[in-house]
N, C-alpha and C positions, 0 to 999 in steps of 0.2 A: 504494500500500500504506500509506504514512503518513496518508493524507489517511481511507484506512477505517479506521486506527487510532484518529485522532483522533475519529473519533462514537461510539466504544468507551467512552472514556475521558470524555466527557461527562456530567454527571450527567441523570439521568431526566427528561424534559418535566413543567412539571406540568401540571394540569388547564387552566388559562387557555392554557398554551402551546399544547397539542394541539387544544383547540378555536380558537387563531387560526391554526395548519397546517390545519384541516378545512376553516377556512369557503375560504381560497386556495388550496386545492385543489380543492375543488367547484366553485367560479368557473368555474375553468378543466376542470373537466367529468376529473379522474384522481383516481387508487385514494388512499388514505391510509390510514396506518397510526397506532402509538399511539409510532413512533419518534421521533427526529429527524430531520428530512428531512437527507439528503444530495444533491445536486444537482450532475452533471457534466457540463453539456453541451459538446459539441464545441465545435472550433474555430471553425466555419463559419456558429455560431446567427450571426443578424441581430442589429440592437439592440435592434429591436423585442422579440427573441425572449429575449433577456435583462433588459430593462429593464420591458418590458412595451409593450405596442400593439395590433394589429389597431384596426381599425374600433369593436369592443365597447370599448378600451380596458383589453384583460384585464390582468394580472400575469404578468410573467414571470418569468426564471428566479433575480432578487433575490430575490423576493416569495414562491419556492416553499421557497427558501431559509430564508425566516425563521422564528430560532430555531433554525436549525441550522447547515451547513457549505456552502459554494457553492463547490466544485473547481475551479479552471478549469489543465488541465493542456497544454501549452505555450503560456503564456501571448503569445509574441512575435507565434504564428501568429492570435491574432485580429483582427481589422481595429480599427485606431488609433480607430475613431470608437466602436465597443463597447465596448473597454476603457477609452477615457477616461467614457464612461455611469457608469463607475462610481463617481465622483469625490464626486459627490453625496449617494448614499446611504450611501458610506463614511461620510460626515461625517453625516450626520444623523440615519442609519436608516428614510428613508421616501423611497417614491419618489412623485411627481405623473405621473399618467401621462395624457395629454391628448390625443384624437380633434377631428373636426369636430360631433361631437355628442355627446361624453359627457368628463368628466372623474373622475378617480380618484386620490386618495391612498391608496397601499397598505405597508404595511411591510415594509421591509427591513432587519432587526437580524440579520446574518449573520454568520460568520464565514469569512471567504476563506481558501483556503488555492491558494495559486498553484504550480506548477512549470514551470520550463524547462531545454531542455538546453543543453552547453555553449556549441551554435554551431547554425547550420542541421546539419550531418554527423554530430553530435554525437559527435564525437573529437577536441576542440580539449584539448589539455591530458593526453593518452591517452598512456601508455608503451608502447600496443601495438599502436593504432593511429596510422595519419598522416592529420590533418586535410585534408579537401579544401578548405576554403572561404578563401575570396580573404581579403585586408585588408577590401576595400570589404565585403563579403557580410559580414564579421563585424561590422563596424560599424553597417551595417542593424541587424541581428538585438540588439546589445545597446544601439543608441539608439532603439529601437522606443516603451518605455517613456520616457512622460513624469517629469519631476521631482514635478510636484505630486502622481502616483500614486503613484509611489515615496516619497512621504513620509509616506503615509498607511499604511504598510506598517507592521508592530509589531519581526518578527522575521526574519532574513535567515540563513539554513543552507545553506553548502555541502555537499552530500550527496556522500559520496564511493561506490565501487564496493563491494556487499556483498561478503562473502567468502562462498564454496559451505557454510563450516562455519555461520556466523551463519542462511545462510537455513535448514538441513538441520536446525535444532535443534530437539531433542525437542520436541512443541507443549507439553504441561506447564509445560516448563521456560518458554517463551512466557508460557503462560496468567497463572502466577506474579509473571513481574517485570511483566503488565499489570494484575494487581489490587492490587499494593504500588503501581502507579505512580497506579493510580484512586483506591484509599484516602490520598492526598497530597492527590490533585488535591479529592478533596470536605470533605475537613478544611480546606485553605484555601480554599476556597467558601465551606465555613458560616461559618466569621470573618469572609470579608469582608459577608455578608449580617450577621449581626448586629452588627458593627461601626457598617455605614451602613447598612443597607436592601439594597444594588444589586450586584451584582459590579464589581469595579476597573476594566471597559470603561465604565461606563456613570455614575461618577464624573462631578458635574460640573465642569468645570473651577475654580469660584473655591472649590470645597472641597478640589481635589487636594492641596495643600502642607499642607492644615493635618490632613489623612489622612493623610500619610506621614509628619510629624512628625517631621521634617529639624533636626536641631541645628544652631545657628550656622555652626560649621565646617563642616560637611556641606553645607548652601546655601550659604555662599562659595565652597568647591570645585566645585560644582554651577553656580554664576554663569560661574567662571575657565574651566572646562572646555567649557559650551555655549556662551560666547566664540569659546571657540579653536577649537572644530570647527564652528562658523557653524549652531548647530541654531534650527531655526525653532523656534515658537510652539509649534507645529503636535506640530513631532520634539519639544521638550522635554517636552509633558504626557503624549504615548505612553511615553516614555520613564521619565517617573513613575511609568504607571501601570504598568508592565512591574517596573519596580524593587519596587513596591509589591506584585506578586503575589509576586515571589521572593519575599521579606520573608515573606510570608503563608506560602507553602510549607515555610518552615523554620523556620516559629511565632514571627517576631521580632514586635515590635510598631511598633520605627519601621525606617526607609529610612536605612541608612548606604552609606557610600561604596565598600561590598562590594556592596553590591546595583544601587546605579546603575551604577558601572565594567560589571559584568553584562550590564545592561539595553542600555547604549553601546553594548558590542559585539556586540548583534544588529543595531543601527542599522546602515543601509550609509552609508557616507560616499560623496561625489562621484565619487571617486575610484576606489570598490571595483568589482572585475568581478562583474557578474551569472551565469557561466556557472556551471555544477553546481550550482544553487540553488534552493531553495526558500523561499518564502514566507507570510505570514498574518495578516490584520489582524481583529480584532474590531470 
């Protein structure tokens, strides 16, 4: 339900965008439309079938993705070799996709939106229910995920149980709080396009620091604290860029230490439990 919330709240394809969903769609021989794709395949797709393959070297389910949302909902149950596939076009947005007779660069500029449940039984942590799954069975399930995926990760939500009143509420009253929540989302859009050109995912990194516009003490704090919590490279610039949309959202112009603390604690630490969480990386 979140995951179809969020292509809601996306702003409009433009023209360039829809005709590079058409031409990766025709490719691969399915219907298109003038939306953004949303893309959920099961647990079961292949790599191939995700990454892209066959003998043609077609585009998969990255590829069908781009420019829009790629679901992948319990993330743990896919095979270790698929979901690490993804490693790559996280970082770069393009996948190389290579046969014994044909080769293919195709794009991948998606945005993942992951979910799992607490445990294989899913009642680990449940006041109503009692968890069946062993020590070892849970440890499987929440070391499934590698570090270097998990750090490509932006934002980290333990989703807890709806109440019967939250789902049952008037749709109106829905409709409502998702067009105040759209009209946020594209006001800080347009500043950051006219700001730099790009949305804050797509920032390159040696412009990031001087785009958030971090005061002396705001970078020292920022220095002291990605120390202490051992954040990579990797985790500090996601972390900027995350700091830098709140910022955007709430019409600041620079990145203070309200908005990075923020930003932190979507980060998972080491330490943090994966269960009743959801996930999403640009």
């Amino acid at each position: 339900m979140a995951a179809e919330l969020i292509r809601q709240l996306l702003p409009k394809p433009s023209t360039k965008e829809i005709l590079e969903s058409q031409i990766l769609l025709d490719i691969s021989n399915q219907p298109y439309s003038l939306e953004r794709p949303f893309r959920a395949p099961h647990h079961s797709v292949s790599t191939a079938g995700l990454v892209g393959g066959t003998r043609h070297a077609n585009p998969g389910e990255i590829s069908l993705a781009h420019n829009g949302i790629l679901f992948l909902d319990e993330l743990p149950e896919f095979s270790l070799a698929t979901i690490e596939a993804l490693r790559q076009p996280l970082e770069t947005g393009e996948i190389q996709v290579t046969r014994a007779e044909q080769s293919h660069v195709y794009p991948a500029r998606f945005q993942l939106v992951a979910a799992m449940n607490p445990c294989p039984c899913g009642f680990k942590d449940s006041i109503d229910n009692h968890c069946r799954c062993s020590t070892a069975a849970l440890n499987r399930y929440e070391t499934k995920l590698s570090e270097p995926l998990l750090d490509r990760i932006d934002l980290y939500v333990q989703v807890k149980r709806s109440r019967v009143s939250e789902i049952m509420a008037p749709t109106t009253q829905q409709s409502t709080l998702r067009a105040q929540a759209k009209t946020r989302i594209d006001s800080a859009r347009e500043r950051q396009i006219t700001r730099q050109g790009v949305a804050n995912a797509r920032i390159p990194s040696a412009e990031l620091l001087d785009l958030c516009s971090l005061s002396p003490t705001t970078k020292s704090w920022l220095e002291t604290t990605g120390e202490r919590l051992r954040l990579s490279g990797r985790g500090l610039h996601r972390c900027l860029r995350v700091a830098r949309t709140i910022a955007d959202l709430a019409n600041t112009e620079s990145v203070t230490t309200a908005e990075l603390c923020e930003a932190l604690a979507y980060r998972r630490s080491p330490s943090m439990q994966l269960s009743n969480t959801s996930f999403g990386a640009t």
